[in-house]
C-alpha positions in Angstrom: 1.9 29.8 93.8 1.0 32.6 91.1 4.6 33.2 90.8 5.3 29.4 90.1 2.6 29.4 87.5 3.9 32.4 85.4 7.4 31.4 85.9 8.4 30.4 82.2 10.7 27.8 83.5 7.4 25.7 84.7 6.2 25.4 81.3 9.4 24.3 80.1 9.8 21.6 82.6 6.2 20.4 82.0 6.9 19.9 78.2 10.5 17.7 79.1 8.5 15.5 81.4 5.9 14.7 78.2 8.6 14.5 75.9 10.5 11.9 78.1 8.3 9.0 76.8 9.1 9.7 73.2 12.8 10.0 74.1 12.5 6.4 75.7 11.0 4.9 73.3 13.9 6.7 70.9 16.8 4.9 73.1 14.9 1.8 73.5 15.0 2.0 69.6 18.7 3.0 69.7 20.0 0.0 72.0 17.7 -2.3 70.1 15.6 -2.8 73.1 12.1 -2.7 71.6 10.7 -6.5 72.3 10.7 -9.1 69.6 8.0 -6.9 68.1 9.3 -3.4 68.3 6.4 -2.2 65.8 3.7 -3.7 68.2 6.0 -2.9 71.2 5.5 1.2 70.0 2.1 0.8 69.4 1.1 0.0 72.4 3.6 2.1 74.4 2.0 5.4 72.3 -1.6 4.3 72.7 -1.1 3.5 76.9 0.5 7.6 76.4 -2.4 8.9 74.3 -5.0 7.6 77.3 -2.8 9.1 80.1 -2.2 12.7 78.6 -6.5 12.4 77.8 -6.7 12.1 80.9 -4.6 14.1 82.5 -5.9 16.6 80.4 -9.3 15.9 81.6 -8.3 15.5 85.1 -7.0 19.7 84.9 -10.3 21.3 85.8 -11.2 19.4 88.7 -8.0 19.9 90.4 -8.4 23.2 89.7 -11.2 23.4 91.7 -10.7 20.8 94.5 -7.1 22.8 95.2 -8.7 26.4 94.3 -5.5 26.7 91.9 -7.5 28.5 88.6 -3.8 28.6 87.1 -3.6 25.4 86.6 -5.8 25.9 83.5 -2.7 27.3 81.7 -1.1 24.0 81.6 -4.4 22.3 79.8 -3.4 23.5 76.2 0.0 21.9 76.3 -1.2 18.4 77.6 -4.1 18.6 75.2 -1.3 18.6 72.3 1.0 16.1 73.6 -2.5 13.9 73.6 -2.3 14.5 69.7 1.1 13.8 68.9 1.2 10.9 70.6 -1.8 9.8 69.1 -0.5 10.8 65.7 2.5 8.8 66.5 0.1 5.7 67.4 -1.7 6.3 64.0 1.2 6.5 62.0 3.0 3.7 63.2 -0.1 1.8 62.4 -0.8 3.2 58.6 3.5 2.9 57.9 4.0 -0.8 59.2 0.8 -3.0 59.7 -0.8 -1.0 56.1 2.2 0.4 54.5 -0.3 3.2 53.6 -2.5 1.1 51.5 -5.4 3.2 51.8 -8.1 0.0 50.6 -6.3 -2.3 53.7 -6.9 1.1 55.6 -10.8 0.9 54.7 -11.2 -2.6 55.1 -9.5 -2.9 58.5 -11.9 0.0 59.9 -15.0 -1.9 58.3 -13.9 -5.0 59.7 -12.3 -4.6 63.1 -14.4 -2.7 65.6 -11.8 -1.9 67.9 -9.8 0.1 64.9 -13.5 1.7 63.6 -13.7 3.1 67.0 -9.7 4.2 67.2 -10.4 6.2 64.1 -12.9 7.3 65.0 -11.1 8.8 68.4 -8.9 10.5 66.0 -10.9 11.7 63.3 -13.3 13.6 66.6 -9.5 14.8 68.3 -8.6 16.4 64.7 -10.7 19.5 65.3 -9.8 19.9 68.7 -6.0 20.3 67.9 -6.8 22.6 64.8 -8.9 24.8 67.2 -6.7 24.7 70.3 -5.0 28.1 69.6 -6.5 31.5 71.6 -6.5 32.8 67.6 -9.2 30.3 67.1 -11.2 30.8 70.1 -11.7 34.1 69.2 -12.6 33.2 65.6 -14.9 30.3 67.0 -16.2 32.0 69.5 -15.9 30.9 73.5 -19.3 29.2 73.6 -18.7 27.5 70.5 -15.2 26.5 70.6 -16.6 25.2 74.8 -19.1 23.1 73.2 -16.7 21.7 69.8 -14.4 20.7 72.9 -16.5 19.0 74.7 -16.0 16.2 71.6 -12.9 15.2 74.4 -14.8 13.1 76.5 -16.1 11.3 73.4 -12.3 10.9 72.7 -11.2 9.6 75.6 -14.1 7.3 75.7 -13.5 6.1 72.1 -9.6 5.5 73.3 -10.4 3.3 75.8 -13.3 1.6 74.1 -10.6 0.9 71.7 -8.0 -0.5 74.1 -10.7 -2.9 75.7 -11.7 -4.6 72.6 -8.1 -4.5 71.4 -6.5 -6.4 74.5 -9.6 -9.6 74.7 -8.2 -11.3 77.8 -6.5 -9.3 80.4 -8.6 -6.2 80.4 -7.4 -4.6 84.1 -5.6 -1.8 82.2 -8.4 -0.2 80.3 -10.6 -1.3 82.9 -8.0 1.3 84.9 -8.6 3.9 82.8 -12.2 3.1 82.3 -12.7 3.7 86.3 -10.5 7.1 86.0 -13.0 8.2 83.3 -15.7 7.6 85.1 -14.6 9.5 88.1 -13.5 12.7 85.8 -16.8 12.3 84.0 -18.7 12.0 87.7 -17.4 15.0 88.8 -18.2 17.4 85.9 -21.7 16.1 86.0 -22.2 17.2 89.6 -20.0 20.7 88.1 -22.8 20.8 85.7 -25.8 19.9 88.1 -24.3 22.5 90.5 -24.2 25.4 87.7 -27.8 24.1 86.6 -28.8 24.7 89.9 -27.4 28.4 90.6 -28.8 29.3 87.3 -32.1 28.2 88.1 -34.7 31.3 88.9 -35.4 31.4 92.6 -39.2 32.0 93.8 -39.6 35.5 94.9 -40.7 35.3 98.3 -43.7 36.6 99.4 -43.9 38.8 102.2 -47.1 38.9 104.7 
């Protein structure tokens, strides 16, 4: 398995298979197969992709453990990033054809709509995590600090499907979906953390008689 992990060619495959959406969405937009609403349609299609890379992302370190595979960490980075761009992607076609980057509508919208207030705010909290997601910067940062900063990605995921709850108003099963997954992540790094708190804990020296 060690060998699979290091092999560059793993890597390589990993990023076509998070590319592929974008490329589908590309020749849906090509064959003029994009819905009635193709600005809507990519909306959507991008936001459903921001909440599966989350949390796939999020879903790396406890298969690490479950499967004793530690490698698997060096695949976290990468789906991370694809989180962003897809979320950049979401964003953008948001500010270029609902707004038509007219900052005030921008302003208003967030102040008005909650389910945009807490999008934003989903992206303004994954910013920093992108910017810092280079080994360069966690040796600037500093690993404790640059853990902590990062921990700002369960907030994210839990603003993203906030987001898609109140966005969708009648047929919620789908971020209801992703609400259970995040759950279940977040239920296991608790018990992570509760086990850690535990080892770390000072045993009481014994006392002989």
């Amino acid at each position: 398995m060690k060998a699979f992990f290091f092999n560059p060619w793993t890597k390589r495959s990993l990023f076509l298979l998070c590319v592929v959406p974008a490329l589908l969405l590309l020749w849906r937009g090509f064959t003029g197969n994009l819905s009635a609403n193709p600005v809507e349609f990519i909306e959507h299609a991008t936001g459903d992709w921001v909440l599966r890379f989350i949390l796939i992302t999020l879903a790396i370190t406890p298969l690490r453990k479950i499967f004793e595979q530690p490698l698997l960490i060096r695949f976290r980075r990468m789906l991370g990033l694809f989180t962003f761009f897809y979320l950049c992607v979401h964003l953008l076609m948001y500010l270029t054809f609902d707004q038509v980057f007219d900052i005030r509508g921008v302003i208003a919208d967030v102040i008005k709509r909650p389910y945009i207030t807490v999008g934003m705010a989903g992206f303004l909290m994954m910013v920093p995590l992108a910017i810092t997601s280079t080994a360069t910067m966690v040796r600037r940062i500093g690993p404790k600090r640059w853990q902590l900063l990062h921990r700002l990605v369960y907030f994210c995921a839990l603003a993203g499907v906030i987001h898609y709850y109140w966005l969708v108003k009648s047929d919620v099963r789908e971020p209801l979906m992703y609400g259970a997954i995040l759950t279940l992540l977040m239920l296991y790094r608790v018990r992570m953390w509760m086990a850690k708190a535990a080892k770390s804990k000072p045993q009481p020296a014994s006392v002989s008689v």
